[in-house]
C-alpha positions as MATLAB code, in Angstrom:
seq = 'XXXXXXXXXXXXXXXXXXXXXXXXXXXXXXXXXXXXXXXXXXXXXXXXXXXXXXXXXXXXXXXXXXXXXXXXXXXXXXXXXXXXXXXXXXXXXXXXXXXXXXXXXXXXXXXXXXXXXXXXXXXXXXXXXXXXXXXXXXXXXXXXXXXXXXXXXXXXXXXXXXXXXXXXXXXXXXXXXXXXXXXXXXXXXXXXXXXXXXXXXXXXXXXXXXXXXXXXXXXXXXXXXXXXXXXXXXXXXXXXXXXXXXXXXXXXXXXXXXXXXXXXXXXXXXXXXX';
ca = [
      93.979  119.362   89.666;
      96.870  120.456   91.967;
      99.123  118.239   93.908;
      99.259  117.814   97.469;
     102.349  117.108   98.849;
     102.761  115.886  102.112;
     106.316  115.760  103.928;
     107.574  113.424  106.511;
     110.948  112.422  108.500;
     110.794  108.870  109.463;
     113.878  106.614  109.931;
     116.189  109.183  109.471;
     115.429  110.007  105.840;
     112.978  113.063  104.344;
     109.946  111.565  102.217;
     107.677  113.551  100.373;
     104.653  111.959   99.094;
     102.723  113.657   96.311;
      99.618  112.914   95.736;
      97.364  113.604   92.731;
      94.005  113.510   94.980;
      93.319  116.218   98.120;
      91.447  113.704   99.623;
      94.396  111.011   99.811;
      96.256  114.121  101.256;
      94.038  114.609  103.725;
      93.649  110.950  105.102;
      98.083  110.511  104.651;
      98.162  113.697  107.309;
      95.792  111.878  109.715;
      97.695  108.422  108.879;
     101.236  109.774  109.709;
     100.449  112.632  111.974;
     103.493  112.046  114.176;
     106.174  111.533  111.714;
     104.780  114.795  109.689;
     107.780  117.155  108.999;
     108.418  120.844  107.111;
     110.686  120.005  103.983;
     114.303  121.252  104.894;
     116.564  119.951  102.051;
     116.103  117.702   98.974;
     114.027  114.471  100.181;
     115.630  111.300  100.027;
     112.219  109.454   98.332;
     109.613  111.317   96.582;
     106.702  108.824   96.371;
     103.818  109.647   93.887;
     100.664  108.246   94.497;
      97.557  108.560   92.064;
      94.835  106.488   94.667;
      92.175  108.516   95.069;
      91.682  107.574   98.354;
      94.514  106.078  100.804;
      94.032  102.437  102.041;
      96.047  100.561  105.203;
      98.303   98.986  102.123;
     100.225  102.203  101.704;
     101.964  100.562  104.721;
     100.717   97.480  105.733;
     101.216   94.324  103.318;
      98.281   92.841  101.710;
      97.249   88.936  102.523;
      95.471   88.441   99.563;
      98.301   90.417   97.315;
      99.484   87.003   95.764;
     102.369   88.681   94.492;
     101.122   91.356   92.551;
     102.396   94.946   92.523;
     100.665   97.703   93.692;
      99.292  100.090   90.984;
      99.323  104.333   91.062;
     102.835  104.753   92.793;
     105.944  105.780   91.125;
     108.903  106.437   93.633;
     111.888  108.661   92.811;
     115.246  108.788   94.394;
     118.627  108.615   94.689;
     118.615  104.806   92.933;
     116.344  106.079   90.357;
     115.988  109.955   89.753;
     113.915  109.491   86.423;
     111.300  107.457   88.844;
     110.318  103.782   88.861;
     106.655  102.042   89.087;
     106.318  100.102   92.264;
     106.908   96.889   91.621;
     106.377   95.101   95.177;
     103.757   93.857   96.649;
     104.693   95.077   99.601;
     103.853   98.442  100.907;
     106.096  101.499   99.715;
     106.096  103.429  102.750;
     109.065  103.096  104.403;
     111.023  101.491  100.990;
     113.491  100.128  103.315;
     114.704   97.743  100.503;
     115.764  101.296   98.590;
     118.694  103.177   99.571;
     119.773  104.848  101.785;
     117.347  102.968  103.715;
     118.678   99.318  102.437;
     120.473   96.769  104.719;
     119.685   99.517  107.690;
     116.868   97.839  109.869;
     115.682   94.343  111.513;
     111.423   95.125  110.797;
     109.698   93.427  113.447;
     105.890   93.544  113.726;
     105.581   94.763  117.394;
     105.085   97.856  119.479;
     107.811   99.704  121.523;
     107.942  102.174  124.314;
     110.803  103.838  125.754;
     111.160  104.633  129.840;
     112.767  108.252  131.280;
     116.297  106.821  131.218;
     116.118  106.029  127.399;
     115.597  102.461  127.324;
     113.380  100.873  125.149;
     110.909   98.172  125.647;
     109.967   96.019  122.912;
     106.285   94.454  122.794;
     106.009   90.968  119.966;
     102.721   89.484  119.791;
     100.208   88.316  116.924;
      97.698   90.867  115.481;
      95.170   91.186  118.441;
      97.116   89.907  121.211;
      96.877   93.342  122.595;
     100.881   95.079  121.805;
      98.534   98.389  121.177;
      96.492   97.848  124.607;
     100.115   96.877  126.842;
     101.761   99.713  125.235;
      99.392  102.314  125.561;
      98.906  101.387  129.126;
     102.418  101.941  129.527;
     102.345  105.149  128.619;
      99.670  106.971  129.917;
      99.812  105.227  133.722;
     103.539  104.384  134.045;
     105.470  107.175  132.464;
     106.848  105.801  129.227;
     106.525  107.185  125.663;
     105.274  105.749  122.264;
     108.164  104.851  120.155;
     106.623  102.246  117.684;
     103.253  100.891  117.153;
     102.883   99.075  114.551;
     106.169   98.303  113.175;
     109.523   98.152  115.195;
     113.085   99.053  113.364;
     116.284   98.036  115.242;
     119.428   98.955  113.673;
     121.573   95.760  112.098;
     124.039   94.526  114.536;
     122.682   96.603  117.255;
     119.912   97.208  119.486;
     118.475  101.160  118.782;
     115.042  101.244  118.325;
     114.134  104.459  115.721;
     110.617  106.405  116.428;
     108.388  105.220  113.933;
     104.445  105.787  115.096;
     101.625  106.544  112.834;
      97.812  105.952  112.885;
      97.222  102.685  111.718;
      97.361  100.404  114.963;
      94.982   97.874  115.590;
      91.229   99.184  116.679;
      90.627   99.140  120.479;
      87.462  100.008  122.551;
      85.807  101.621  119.178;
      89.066  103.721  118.560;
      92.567  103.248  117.446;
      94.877  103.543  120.627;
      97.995  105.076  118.586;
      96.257  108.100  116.933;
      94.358  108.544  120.195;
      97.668  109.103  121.977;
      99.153  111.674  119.352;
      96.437  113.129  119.219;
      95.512  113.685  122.396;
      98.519  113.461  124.420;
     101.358  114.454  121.487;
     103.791  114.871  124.674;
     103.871  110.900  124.849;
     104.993  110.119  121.423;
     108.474  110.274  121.489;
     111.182  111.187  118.403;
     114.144  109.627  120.514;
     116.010  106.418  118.942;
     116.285  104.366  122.442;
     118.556  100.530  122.927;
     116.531   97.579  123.458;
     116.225   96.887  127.472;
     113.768   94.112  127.465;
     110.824   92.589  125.222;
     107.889   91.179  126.000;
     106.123   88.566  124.008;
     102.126   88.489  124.103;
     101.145   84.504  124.348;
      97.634   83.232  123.292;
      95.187   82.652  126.243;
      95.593   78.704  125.986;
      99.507   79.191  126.476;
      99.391   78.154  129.947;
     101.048   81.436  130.612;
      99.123   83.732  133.470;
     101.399   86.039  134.470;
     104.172   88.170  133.543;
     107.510   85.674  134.036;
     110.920   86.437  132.461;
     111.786   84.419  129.226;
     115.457   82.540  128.774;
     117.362   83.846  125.943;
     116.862   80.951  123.542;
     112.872   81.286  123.951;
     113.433   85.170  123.340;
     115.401   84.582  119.823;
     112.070   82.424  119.089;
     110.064   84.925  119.703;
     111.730   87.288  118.008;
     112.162   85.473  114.803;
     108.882   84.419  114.990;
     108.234   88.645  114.895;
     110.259   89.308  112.031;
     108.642   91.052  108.949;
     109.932   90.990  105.541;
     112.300   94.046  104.070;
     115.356   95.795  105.024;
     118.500   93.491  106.006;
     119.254   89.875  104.332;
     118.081   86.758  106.271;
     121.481   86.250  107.504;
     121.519   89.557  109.311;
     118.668   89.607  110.200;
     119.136   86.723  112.573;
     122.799   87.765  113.507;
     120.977   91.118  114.889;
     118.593   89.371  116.864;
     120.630   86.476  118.356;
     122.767   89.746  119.898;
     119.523   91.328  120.891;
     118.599   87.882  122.604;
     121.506   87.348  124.570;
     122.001   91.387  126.007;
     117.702   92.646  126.863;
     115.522   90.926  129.384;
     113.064   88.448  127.717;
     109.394   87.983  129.572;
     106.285   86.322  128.059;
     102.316   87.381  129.149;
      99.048   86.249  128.716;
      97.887   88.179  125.924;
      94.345   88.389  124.155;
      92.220   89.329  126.869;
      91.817   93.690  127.039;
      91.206   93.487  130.516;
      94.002   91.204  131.858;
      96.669   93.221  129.767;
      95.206   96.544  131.451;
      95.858   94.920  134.554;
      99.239   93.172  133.595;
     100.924   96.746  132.753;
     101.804   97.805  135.874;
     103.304   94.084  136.579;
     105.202   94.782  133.252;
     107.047   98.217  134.338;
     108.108   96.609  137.595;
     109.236   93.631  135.380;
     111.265   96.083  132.964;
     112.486   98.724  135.401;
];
């Protein structure tokens, strides 16, 4: 059986996955629709991948994992041209622990949009708080674009958010809001790195929290630690990057959970941000 080979940019690097089984193929162009690319020179990662079928873990990390690698990928690259077996746990796709990818980012599990002028907005919240919801609003009623929607890289020591979309947000109303967007409105996914503005941190609905209010710097830093995912920079860094990003973007916390409240909130949000 052939290969199919499926190329992306993402994070500034080329990745081409290969993968022994059309049908994985299939579902990785429907999974990373935005960040698909044509191959233009030699790719940075090749990633092999024998699943016959993709699942979430391909980039999202597994709960129950327990430490134990993934099986069916080999990677190739710069680090290792003769390939290498996965050995994480953790999802392949980005390897930002590989170079040219390693020490680069500050992985926070968020959303983020970006406004006309370039700035970016940064949405933190737990899985289900709504980041999908707020940030889709966003875009389709107040004139931002998608720049992150599951995952959020900011480069160390600084505050540039790269484009990083693909189809595996959260499920909302029966559909998943990201892939909706590209899909049907491609012209609000944006491929623009933008610099952190202001972030927004989704509260549970027993916060006490009702409406959109600004956040103090040291209650930003917690939230944003709180929002950090493992992979890319050291520990060390990782907070040195975000006590920066605490002190220069506009912190504000909302009530979070409830669909219809966040619809409602959004517009509250872009005067908040603007």
């Amino acid at each position: 059986m052939a290969s199919d080979y499926v190329h992306l940019s993402a994070l500034g690097c080329e990745i081409t996955f290969e993968f022994t089984h059309s049908r994985a193929g299939d579902q990785a162009r429907q999974l990373f629709g935005p960040l698909l690319s044509e191959p233009w020179s030699t790719p940075d990662f090749v990633v092999v991948c024998q699943w016959p079928q993709l699942t979430r873990h391909l980039i999202r990390s597994r709960t129950e994992a327990h430490g134990e690698p993934l099986e069916g990928i080999e990677l190739y690259s710069y680090e290792f041209p003769n390939g290498t077996s996965w050995k994480s746990a953790d999802p392949p796709f980005p390897p930002v622990e590989l170079a040219p990818l390693a020490d680069r980012f500050v992985r926070l599990h968020g959303a983020a949009v970006s406004d006309r002028a370039g700035r970016a907005v940064v949405i933190l919240g737990e899985s289900g708080f709504g980041k999908t919801t707020l940030s889709s609003e966003l875009c389709l009623e107040h004139g931002y674009r998608l720049l992150a929607d599951e995952d959020v890289f900011i480069h160390r020591r600084g505050s540039v958010v790269e484009p990083f979309v693909n189809g595996d947000g959260p499920w909302v109303d029966g559909s998943k809001a990201a892939r909706s967007l590209w899909t049907k409105h491609p012209d609000l996914i944006s491929n623009i790195p933008a610099a952190v503005s202001s972030v927004g941190a989704l509260r549970p609905s027993n916060s006490g929290v009702q409406t959109p209010r600004e956040m103090d710097s040291p209650a930003l830093l917690r939230a944003l630690l709180d929002s950090q995912r493992p992979g890319g920079v050291t520990h060390e860094e990782g907070i040195a990057t975000l006590a920066r990003l605490a002190r220069s973007a506009t912190g504000f916390e909302l009530p979070g959970e409830r669909y219809g409240d966040i619809r409602g909130a959004a517009g509250q949000v872009a005067a908040l941000v603007t």
